[in-house]
C-alpha positions in Angstrom: -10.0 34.3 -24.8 -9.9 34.1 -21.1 -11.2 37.3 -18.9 -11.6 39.2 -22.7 -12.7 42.3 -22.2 -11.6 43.7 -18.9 -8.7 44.4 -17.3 -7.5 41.8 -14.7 -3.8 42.1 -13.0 -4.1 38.2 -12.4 -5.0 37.4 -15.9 -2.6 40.3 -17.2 0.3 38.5 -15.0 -0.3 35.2 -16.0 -0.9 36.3 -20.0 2.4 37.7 -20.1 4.2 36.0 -18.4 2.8 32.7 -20.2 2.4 34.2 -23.8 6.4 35.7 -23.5 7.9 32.2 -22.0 5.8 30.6 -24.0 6.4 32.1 -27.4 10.7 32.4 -26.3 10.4 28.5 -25.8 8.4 28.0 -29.3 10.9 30.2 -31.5 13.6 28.7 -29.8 12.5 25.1 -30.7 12.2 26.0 -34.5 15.5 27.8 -34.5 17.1 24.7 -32.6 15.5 22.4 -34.5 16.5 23.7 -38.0 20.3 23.9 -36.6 19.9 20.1 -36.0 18.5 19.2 -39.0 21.2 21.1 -41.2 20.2 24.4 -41.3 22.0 27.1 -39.4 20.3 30.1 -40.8 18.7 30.9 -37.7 21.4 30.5 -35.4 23.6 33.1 -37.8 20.9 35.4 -36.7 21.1 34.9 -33.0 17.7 32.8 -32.6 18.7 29.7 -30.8 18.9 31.5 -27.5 16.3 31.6 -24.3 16.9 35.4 -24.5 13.0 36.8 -25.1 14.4 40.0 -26.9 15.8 37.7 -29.7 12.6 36.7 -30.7 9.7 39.2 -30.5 9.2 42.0 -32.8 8.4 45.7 -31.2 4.9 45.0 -32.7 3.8 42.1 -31.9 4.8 42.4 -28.3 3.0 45.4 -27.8 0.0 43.5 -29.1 0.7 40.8 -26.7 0.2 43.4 -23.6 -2.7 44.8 -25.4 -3.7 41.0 -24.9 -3.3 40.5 -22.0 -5.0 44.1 -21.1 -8.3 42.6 -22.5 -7.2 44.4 -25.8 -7.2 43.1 -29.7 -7.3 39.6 -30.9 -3.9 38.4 -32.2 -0.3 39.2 -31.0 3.0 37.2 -32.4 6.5 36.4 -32.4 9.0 36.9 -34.8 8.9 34.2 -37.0 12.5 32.3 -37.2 13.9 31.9 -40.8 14.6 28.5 -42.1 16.0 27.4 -45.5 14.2 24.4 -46.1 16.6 23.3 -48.7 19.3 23.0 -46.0 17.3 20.5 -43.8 17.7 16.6 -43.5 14.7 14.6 -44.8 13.3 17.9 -47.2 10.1 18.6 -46.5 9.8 16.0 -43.9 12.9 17.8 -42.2 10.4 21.2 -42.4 7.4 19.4 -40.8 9.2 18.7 -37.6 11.2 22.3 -37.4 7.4 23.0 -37.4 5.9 20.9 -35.2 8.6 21.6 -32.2 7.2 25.2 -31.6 3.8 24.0 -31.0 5.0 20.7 -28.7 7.3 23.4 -26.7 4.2 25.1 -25.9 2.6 21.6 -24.7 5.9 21.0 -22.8 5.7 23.9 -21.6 2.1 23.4 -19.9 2.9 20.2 -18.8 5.8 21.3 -17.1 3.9 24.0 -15.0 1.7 21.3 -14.1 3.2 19.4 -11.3 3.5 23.2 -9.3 0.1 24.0 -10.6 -1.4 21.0 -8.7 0.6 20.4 -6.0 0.8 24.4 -4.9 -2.8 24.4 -4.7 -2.4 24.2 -0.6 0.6 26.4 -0.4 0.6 28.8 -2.8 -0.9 32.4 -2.3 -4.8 31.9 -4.2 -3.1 34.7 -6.8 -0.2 32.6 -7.5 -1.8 29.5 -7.9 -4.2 31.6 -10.6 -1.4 32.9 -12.5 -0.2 29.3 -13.1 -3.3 28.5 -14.2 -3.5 31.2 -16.9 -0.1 30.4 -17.8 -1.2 26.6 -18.8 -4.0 27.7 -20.7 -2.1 30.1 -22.7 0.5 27.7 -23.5 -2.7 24.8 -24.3 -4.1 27.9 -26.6 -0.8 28.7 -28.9 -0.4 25.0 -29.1 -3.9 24.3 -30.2 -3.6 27.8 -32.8 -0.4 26.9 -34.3 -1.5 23.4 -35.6 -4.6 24.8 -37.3 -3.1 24.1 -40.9 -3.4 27.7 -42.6 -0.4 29.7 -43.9 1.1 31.4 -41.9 1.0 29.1 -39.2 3.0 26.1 -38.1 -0.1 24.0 -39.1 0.5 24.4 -42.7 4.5 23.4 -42.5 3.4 20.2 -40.9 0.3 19.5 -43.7 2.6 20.2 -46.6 5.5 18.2 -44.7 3.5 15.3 -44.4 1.2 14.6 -47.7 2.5 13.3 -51.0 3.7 15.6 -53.8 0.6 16.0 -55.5 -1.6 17.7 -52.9 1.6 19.9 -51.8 1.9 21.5 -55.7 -1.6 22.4 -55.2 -1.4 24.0 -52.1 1.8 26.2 -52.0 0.5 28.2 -54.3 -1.7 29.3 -50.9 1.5 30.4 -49.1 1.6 33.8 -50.8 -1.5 34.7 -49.4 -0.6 33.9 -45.7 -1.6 37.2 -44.0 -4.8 38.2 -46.0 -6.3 34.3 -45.1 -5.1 34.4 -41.4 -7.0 38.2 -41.2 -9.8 37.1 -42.5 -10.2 34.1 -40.6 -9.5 35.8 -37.6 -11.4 38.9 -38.4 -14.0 39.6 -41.0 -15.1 35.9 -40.3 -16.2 36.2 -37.0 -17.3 39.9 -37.6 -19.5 38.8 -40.7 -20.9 36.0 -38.3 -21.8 38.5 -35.8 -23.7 40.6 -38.5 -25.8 38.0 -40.2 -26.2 36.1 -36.5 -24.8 33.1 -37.1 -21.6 31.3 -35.3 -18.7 31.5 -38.0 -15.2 31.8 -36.0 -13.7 28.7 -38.0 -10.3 29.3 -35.9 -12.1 29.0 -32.4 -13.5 26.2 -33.4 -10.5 24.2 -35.0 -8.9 25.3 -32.0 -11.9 24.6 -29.5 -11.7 20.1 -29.3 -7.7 19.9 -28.7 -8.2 23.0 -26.1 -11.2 21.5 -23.9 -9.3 18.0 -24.1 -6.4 19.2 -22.9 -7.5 21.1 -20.3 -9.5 18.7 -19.1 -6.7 16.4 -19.0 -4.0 18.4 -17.9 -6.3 20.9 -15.6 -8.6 17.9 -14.8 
């Protein structure tokens, strides 16, 4: 990821701060969306609410500093529940409680955009960099969360989406969320790195929507 390795109070300030907003506004959108759809399992639990505490883990916040300190490669909100048998339009209902976490991301980029290019005069050089480092963070957990891999939102849109068939072979996969998301994110690129070859299959999923959008949004 961006400035990886070493420690950087601009990137550190503009990690945070994008990765927390960010990841508030994405668990907000599955919580509200689920509520609208039918399903108020979420909102019993307090999760349709801007309030960041609501909706990160101890854990995985701590991993999101160590992130944004140059540290460790994955850090996480904490995921809102949904009874899918609750929702309008069944699994078609699930697809788009998934899909509004990613696009709040996207919103959220776009939205930063307008002070991102017209405080390039005004604002202090810092500033102006920390809104930068926002965007891309926001571009990045849009672009990760559509990869279509259990656990992530990806997967909920792929099996809301296809016919029957193709989703009675693949939720089976759900059970083994955690092990293939570690191994794509880890042993992967690791075993890549030991035999010498490029083999980071999420970077690049993730690497054609996040140079497109950055190139259109950041120009």
């Amino acid at each position: 990821m961006f400035g990886f390795g070493d420690f950087d109070p601009i990137y550190f300030t503009g990690f945070l701060l994008g990765f927390v907003i960010g990841t508030t506004l994405h668990e907000f959108m599955h919580a509200y969306s689920a509520l609208r759809l039918g399903d108020n399992l979420a909102a019993s639990q307090g999760r349709v609410t801007l309030n960041p505490a609501a909706h990160f883990d101890p854990f995985g916040f701590i991993m999101g500093v160590l992130m944004a300190m140059g540290v460790g490669f994955l850090a996480w909100g904490r995921p809102v529940p949904v009874n899918p048998y609750a929702l309008k339009y069944g699994r078609r209902g699930m697809a788009i409680v998934a899909v509004a976490g990613p696009l709040a991301n996207l919103a959220l980029a776009l939205a930063l955009l307008p002070l991102y290019k017209f405080g390039a005069t005004v604002l202090p050089t810092d500033v102006h960099q920390v809104l930068e480092y926002m965007i891309l963070i926001n571009i990045f957990l849009f672009a990760f969360n559509l990869i279509p891999i259990p656990p992530l939102d990806g997967f909920n849109i792929l099996t809301g989406i296809l016919p029957n068939q193709w989703v009675t072979v693949l939720e089976p996969i759900r059970r083994y969320s955690l092990p293939i998301l570690l191994v794509m994110v880890f042993f992967l690129p690791y075993l890549g790195q030991r035999i010498g070859i490029e083999l980071n299959p999420v970077f690049q999923a993730m690497e054609p929507v996040t140079t497109l959008l950055q190139r259109l949004i950041l120009g």
